[in-house]
GUKEPA-426830 format. One record per residue: residue number from 1; residue in one letter; x, y negated, z negated of N, C-alpha, C, O in turn. Coordinates in pm, whole numbers, always signed. Each point is the difference from the previous one (the first is absolute). Layout:
! residues N
resi|resn|nX|nY|nZ|caX|caY|caZ|cX|cY|cZ|oX|oY|oZ
NUM|A|X|Y|Z|X|Y|Z|X|Y|Z|X|Y|Z
...
This chain:
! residues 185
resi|resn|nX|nY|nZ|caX|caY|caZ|cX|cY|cZ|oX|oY|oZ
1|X|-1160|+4786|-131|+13|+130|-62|+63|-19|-137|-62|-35|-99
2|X|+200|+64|+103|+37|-11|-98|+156|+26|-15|+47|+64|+94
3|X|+67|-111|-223|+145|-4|+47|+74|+134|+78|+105|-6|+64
4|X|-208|+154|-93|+74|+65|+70|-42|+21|+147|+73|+54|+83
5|X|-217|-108|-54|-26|+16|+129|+45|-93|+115|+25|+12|+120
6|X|-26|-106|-205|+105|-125|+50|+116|+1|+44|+38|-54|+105
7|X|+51|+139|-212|+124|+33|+61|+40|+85|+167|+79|-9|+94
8|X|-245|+128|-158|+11|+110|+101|-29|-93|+160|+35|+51|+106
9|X|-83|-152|-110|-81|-71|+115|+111|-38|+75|+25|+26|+118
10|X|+67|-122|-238|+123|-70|+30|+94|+51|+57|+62|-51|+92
11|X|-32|+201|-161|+81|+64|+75|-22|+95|+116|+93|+80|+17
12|X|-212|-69|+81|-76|+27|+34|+60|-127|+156|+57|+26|+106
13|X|-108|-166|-171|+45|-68|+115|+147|-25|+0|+46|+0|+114
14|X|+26|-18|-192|+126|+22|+14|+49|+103|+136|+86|-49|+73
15|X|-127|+156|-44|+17|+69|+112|-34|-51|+141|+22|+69|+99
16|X|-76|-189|-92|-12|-61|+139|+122|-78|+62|+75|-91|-35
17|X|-102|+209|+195|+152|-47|+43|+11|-142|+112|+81|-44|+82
18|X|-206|+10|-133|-4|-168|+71|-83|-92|-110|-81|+40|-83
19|X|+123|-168|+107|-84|-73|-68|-157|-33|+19|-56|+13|+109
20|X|+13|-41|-186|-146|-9|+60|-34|-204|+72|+64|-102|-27
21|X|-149|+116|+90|-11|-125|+46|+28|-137|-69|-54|-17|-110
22|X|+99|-40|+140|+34|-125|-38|-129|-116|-52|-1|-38|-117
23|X|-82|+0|+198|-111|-103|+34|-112|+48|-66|-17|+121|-10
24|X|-60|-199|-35|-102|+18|-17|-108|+38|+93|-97|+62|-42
25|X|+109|-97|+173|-75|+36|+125|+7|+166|+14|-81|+92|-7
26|X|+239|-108|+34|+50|+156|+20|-65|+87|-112|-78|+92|+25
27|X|+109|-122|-128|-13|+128|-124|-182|-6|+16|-64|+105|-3
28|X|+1|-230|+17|-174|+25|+12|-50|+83|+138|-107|+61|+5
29|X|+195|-68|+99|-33|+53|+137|+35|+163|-75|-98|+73|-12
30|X|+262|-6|-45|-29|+115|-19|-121|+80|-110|-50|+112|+6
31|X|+31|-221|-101|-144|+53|-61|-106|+56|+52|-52|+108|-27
32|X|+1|-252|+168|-91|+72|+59|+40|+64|+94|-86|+36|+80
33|X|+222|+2|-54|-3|+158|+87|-22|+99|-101|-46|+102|+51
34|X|+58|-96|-145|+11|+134|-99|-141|+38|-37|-43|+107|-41
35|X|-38|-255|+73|-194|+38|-97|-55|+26|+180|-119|+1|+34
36|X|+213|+14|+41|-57|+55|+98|-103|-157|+85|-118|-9|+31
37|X|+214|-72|-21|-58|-128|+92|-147|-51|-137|-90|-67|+51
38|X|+81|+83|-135|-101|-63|-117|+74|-98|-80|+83|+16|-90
39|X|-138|-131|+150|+30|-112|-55|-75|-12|-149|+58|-68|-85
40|X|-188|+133|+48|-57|+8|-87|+41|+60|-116|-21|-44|-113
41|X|+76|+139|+138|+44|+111|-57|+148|-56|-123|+9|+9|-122
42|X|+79|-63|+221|+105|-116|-66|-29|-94|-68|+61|-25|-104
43|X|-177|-59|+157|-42|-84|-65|-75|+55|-154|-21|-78|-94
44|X|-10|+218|+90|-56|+13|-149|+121|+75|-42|-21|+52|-109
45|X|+120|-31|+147|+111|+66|-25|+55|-131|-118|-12|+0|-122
46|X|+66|-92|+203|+67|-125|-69|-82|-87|-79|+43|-77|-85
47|X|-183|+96|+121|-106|-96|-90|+6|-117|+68|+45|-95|-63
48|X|-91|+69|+220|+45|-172|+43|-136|+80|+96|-40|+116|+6
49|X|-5|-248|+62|-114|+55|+109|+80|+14|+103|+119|-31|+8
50|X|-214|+97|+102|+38|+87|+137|+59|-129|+42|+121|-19|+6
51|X|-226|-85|+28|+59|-143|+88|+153|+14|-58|+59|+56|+93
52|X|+41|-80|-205|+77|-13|-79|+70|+61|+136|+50|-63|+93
53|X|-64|+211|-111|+93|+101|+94|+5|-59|+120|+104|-40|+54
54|X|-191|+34|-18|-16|-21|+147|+102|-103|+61|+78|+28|+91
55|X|-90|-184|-168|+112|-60|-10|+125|+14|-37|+80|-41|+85
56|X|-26|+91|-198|+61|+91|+36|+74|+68|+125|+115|-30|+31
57|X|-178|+107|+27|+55|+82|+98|-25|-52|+140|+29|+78|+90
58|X|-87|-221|-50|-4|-80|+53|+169|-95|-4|+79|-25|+90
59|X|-77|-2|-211|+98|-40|-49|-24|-193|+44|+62|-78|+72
60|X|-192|+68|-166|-57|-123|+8|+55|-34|-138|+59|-107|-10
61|X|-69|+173|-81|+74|-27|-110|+156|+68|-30|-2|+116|+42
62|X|+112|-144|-92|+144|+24|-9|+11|+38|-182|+48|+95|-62
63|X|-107|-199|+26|+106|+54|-164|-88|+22|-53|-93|-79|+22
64|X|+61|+215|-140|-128|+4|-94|+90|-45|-75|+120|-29|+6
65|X|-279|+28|-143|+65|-64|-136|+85|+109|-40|-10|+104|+66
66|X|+111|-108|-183|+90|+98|-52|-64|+105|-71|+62|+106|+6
67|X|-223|-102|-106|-67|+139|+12|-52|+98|+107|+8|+123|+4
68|X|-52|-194|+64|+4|+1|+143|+77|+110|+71|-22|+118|+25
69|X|+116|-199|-3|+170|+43|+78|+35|+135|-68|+32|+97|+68
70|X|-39|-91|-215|+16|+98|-86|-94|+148|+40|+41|+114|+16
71|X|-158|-159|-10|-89|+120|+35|+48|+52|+90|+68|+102|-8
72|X|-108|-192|+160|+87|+61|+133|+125|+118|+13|+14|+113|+48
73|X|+59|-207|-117|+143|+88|-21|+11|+99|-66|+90|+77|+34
74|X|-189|-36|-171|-2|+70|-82|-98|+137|+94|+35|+118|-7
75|X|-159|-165|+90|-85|+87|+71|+108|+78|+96|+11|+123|-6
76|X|+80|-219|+110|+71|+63|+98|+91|+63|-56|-3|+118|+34
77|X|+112|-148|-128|+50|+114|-61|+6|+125|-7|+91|+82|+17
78|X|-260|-73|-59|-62|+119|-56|-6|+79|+122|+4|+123|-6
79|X|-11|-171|+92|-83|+67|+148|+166|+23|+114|+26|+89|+80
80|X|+50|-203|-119|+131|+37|+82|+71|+150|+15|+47|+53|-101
81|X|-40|+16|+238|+64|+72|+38|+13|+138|-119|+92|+48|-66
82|X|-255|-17|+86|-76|+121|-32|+95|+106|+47|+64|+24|-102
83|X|-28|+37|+176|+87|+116|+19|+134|-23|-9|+82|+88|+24
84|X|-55|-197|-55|+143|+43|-65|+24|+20|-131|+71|+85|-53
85|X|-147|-185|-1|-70|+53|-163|-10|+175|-18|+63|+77|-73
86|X|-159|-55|+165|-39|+101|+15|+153|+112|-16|+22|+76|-94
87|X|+60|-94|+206|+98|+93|+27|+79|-36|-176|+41|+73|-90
88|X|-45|-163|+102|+153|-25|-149|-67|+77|-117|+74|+72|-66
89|X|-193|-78|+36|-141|+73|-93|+34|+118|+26|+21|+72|-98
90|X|-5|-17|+224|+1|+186|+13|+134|-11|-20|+31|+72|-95
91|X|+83|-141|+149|+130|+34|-74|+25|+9|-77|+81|+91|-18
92|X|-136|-195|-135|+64|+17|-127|-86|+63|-44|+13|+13|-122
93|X|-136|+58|+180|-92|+161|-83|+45|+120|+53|-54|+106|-31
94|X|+195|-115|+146|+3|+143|+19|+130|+32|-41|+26|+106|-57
95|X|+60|-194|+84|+171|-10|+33|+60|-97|-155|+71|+56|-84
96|X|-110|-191|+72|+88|-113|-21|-73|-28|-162|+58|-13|-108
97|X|-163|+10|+131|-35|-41|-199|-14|-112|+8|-13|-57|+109
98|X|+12|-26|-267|-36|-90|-48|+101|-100|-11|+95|+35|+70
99|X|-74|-139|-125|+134|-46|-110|-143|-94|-73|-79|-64|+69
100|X|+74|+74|-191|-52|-71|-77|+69|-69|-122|+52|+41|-103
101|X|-77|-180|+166|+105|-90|-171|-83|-57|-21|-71|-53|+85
102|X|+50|+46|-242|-70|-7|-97|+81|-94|-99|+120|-19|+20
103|X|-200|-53|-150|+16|-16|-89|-102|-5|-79|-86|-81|+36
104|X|+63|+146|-142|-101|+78|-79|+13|+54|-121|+108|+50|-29
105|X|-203|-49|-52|+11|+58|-155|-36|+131|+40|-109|+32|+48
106|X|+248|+73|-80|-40|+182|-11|-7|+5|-123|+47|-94|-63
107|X|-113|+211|-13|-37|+9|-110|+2|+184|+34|-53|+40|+104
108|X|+121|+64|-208|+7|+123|+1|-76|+53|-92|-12|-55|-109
109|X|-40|+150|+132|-37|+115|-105|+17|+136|+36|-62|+47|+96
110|X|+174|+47|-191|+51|+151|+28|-43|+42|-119|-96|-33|-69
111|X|+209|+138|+53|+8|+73|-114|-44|-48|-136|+61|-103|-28
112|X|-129|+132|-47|+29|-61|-134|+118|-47|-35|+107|+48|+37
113|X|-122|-150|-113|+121|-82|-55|+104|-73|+103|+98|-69|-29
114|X|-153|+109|+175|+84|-88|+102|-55|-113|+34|+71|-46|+90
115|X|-153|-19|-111|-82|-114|+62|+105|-94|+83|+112|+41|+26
116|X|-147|-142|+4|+35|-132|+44|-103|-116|+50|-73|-25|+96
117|X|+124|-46|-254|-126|-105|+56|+70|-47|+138|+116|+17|+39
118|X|-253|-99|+35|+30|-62|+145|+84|-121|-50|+14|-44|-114
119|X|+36|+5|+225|+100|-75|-7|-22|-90|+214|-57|+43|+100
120|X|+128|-158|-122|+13|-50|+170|+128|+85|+19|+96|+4|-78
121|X|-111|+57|+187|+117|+71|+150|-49|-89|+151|-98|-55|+50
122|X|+252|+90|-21|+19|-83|+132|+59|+136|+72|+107|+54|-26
123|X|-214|-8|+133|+23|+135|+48|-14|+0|+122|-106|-49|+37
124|X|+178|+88|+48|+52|-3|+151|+19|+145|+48|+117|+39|+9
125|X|-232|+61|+28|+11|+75|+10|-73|+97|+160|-117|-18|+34
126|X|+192|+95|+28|-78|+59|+115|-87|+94|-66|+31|+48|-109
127|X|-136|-19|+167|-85|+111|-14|-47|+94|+143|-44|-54|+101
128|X|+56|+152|-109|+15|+84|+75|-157|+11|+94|-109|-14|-54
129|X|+129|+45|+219|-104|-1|+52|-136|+16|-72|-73|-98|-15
130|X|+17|+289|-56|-82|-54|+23|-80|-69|-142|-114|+24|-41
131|X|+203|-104|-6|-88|-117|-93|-30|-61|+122|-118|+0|+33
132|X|+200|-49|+41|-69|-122|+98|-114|+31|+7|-106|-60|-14
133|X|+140|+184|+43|-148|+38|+117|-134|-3|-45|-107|-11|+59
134|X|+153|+30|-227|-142|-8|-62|-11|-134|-60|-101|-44|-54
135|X|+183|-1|+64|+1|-195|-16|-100|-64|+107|-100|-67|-30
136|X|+148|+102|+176|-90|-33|+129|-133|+54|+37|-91|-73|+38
137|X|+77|+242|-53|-121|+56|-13|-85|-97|-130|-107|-50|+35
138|X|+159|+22|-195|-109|-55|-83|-15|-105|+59|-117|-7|+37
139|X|+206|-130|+9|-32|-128|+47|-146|+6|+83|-107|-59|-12
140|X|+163|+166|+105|-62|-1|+136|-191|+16|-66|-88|-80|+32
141|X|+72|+176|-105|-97|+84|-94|-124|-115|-25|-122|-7|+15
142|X|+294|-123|-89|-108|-142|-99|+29|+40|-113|-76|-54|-81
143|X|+162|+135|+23|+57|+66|-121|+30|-148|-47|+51|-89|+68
144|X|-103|+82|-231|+26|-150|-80|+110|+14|-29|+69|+101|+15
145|X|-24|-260|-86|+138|-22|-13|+48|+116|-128|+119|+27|-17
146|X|-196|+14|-41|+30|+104|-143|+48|+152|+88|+63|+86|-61
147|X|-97|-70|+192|-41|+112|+27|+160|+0|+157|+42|+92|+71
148|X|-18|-180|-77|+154|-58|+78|+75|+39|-133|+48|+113|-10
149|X|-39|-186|-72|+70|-34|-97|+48|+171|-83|+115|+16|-41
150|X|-182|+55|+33|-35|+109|-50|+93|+86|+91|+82|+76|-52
151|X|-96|-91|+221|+98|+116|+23|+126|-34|+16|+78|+92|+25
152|X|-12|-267|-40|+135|-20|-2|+38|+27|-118|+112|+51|-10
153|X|-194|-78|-123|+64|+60|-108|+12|+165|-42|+80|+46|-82
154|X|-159|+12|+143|+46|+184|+18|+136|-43|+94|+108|+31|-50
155|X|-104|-104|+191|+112|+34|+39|+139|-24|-51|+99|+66|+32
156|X|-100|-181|-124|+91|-50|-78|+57|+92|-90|+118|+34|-4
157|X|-233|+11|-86|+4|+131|-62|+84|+118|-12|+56|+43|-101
158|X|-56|+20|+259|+12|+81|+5|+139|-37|+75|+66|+103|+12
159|X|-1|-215|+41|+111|+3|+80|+94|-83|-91|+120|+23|-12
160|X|-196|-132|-60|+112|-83|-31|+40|+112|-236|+87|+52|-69
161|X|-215|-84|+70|+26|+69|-131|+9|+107|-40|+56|+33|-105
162|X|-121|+52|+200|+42|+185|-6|+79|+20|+53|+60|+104|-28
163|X|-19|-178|+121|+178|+39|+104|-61|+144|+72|+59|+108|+6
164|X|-199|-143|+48|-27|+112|+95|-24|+165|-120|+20|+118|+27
165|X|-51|-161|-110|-19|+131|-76|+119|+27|-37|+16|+120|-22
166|X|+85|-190|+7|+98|+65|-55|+62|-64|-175|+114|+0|-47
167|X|-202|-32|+9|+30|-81|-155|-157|-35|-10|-76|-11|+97
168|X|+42|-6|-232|-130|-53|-88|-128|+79|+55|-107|-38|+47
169|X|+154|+145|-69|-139|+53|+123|-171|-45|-104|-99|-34|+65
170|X|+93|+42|-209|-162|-58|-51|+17|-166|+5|-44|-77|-86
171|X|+121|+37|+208|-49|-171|-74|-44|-40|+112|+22|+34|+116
172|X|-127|-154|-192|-120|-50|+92|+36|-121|+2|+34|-63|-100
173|X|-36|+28|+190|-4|-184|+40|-129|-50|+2|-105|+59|+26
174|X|+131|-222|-70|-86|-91|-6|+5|-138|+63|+63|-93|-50
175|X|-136|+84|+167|+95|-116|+81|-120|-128|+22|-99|-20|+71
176|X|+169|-45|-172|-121|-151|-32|+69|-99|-52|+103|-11|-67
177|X|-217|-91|+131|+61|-147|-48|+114|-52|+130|+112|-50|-9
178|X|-178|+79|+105|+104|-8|+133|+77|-158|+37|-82|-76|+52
179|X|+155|+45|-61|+59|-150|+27|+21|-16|+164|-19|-112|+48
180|X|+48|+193|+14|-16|-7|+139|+44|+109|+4|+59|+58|-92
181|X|-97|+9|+265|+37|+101|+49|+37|-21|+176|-54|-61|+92
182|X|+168|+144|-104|+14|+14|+196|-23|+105|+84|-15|+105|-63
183|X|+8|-96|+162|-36|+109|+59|+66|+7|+155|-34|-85|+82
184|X|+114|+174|-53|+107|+0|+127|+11|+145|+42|+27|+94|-75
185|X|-55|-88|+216|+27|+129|+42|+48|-42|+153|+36|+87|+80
């Protein structure tokens, strides 16, 4: 995807309240429970042939190579403990919010004669449910990384630099040139 969907993914598995399998056997056996017993299915998942899996989950073979190992881990991840994801997702869209830290070039434009060229900030900030919510609804959508990016900087906007509507009410943020971003709920 991309650094903010990445984050959203990351913090996403961050909410799993067990680890995911250890082995390479193990983590290929829960794959093909998830494609529904299709060994095939994994196998074009990871890019290796079916035989590949099969061994695998035989556990005729033990160590893949480290791109390999990488995919696996990176596939099960993704797929680890769907409803709790799930529950922590409806918590921080109804109740709990965001925390997003950032470091990033903001760049303002208000009033005449107020500008501010952009500049790098190091910004550590909550955002209130429902940005999440429309953070998780766009992810969920396939909303591009411009189109992520777009509603943390309204939320930034409006919480960290308007103080909630209460100061700068014509200034617009500009949130680019991202150096990394986090994402915690």
């Amino acid at each position: 995807m991309g650094i903010f969907g990445d984050s959203l993914d990351k913090a996403a598995a961050n909410t799993a309240t067990r680890p995911i399998p250890k082995s390479a056997g193990a983590q290929m056996r829960y794959l093909v429970k998830q494609e529904k017993g299709s060994t095939k299915a994994v196998a074009q998942l990871l890019g290796v042939s079916q035989r590949t899996v099969e061994r695998y989950v035989k556990a005729q073979i033990r160590r893949p190579r480290r791109d390999l190992a990488a995919r696996i881990e990176r596939e099960v991840r993704k797929r680890w403990q769907p409803k709790v994801r799930q529950k922590a997702q409806q918590r921080a869209a109804s109740t709990g919010g965001i925390v997003i830290e950032t470091r990033a070039r903001f760049g303002f434009t208000a009033a005449p004669g107020t500008t501010d060229d952009g500049r790098i900030r190091l910004i550590t900030q909550q955002l209130p449910p429902d940005y999440a919510a429309r953070l998780f609804d766009a992810q969920a959508s396939g909303a591009t990384e411009q189109r992520l990016q777009e509603i943390a900087a309204e939320g930034l906007q409006e919480i960290y630099f308007k103080d909630r509507g209460r100061r700068a009410s014509g200034l617009l943020v500009e949130f680019t040139d991202i150096d990394y971003i986090e994402v915690d709920y």
